[in-house]
C-alpha positions as CSV (number, residue, x, y, z in Angstrom):
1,X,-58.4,-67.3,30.9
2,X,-57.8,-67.3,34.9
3,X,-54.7,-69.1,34.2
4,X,-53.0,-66.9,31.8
5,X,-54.1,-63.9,33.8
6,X,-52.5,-65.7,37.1
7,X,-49.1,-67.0,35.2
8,X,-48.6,-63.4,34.0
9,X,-49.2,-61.8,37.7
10,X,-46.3,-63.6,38.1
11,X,-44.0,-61.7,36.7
12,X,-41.7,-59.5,38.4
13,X,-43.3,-55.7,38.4
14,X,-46.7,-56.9,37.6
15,X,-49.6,-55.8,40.2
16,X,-52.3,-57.2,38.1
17,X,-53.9,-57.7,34.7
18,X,-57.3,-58.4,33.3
19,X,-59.4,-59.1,30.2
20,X,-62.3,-56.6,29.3
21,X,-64.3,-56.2,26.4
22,X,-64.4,-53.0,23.8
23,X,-67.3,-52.2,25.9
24,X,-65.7,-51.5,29.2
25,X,-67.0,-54.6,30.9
26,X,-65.0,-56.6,32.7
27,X,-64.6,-60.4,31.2
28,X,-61.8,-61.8,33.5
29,X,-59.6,-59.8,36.2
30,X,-57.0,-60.5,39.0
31,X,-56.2,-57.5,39.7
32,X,-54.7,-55.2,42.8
33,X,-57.2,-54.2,45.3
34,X,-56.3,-50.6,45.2
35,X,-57.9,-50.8,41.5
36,X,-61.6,-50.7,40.8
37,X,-62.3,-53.4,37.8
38,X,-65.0,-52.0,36.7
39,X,-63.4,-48.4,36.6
40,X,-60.2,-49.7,34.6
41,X,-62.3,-51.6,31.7
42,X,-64.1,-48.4,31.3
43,X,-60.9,-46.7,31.2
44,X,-59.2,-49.2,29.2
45,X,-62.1,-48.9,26.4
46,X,-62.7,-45.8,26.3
47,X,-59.0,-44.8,25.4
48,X,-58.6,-47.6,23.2
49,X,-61.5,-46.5,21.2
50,X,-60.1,-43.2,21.4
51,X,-56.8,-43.7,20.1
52,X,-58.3,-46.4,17.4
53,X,-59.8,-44.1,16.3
54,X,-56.9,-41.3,15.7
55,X,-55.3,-44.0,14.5
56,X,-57.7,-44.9,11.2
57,X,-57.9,-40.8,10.5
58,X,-53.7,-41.3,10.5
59,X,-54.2,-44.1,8.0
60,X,-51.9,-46.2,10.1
61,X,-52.0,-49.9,10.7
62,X,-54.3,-51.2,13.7
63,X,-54.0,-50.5,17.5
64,X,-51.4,-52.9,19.1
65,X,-51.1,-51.5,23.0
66,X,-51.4,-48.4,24.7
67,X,-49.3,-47.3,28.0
68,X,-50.3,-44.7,30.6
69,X,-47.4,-43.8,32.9
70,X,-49.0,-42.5,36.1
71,X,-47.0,-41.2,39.4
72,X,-48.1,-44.6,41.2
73,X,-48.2,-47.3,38.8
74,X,-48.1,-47.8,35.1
75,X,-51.2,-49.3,33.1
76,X,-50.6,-51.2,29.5
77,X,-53.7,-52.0,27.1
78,X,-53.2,-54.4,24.8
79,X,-55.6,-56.1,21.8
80,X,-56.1,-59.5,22.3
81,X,-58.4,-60.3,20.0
82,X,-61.6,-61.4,22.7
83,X,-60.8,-57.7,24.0
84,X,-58.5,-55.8,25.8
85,X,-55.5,-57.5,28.3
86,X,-55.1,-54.9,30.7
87,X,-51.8,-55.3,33.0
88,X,-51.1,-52.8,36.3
89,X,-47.2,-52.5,37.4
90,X,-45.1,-50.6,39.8
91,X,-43.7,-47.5,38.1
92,X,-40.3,-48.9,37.7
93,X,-40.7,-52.0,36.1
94,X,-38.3,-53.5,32.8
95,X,-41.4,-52.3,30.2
96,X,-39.4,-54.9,27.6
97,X,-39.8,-57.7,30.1
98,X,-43.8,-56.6,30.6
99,X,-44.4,-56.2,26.7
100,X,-42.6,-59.7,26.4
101,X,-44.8,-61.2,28.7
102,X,-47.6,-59.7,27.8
103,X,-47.2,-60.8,24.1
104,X,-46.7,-64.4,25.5
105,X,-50.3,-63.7,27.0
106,X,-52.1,-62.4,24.5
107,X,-51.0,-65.1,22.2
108,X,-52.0,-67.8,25.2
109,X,-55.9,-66.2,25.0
110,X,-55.6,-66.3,21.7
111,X,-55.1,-70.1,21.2
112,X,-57.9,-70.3,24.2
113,X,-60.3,-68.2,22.6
């Protein structure tokens, strides 16, 4: 899980990533120090849940990602079956390049998991 989280760092705009659990708690992270782990599972499960949630009263098909655009970076949740990839960028990344990549990820912890 390391690895995948590593490979996608990698990528050009990306500040960080991590795997969390619908809980909030934090399974695997490589992440930027200027985020708190702990802080961005809860995050990342709480508005997942959230918008799950919405989404089932909308009768629509099942969460697939969620983006926050913030002033300092931008923040993408994505289902990946074990949980929830969460991947930091700078604000003016190429979000089909991210969304790629992160579809080549989730798909890597999938065949792991």
């Amino acid at each position: 899980m390391y690895e995948v989280l590593n490979e996608l760092n990698k990528t050009a705009g990306i500040t960080g990533s991590m795997v969390v659990g619908r809980d909030g708690i934090v399974i695997a992270a490589d992440l930027n120090e200027s985020f708190e782990g702990e802080t961005v599972g809860a995050l990342a499960a709480s508005i997942t849940t959230n918008v799950q949630k919405s989404l089932e009263r909308l009768n629509t098909s099942p969460l697939s990602q969620v983006t926050i655009e913030a002033d300092n970076a931008k923040l993408f949740f994505t289902d990946a079956d074990i949980g929830i990839l969460v991947v930091t960028t700078e604000t003016d990344v190429n979000i089909g390049l991210i969304r790629l990549e992160i579809k080549h990820a989730v798909n890597k912890l999938k065949m792991a998991g």
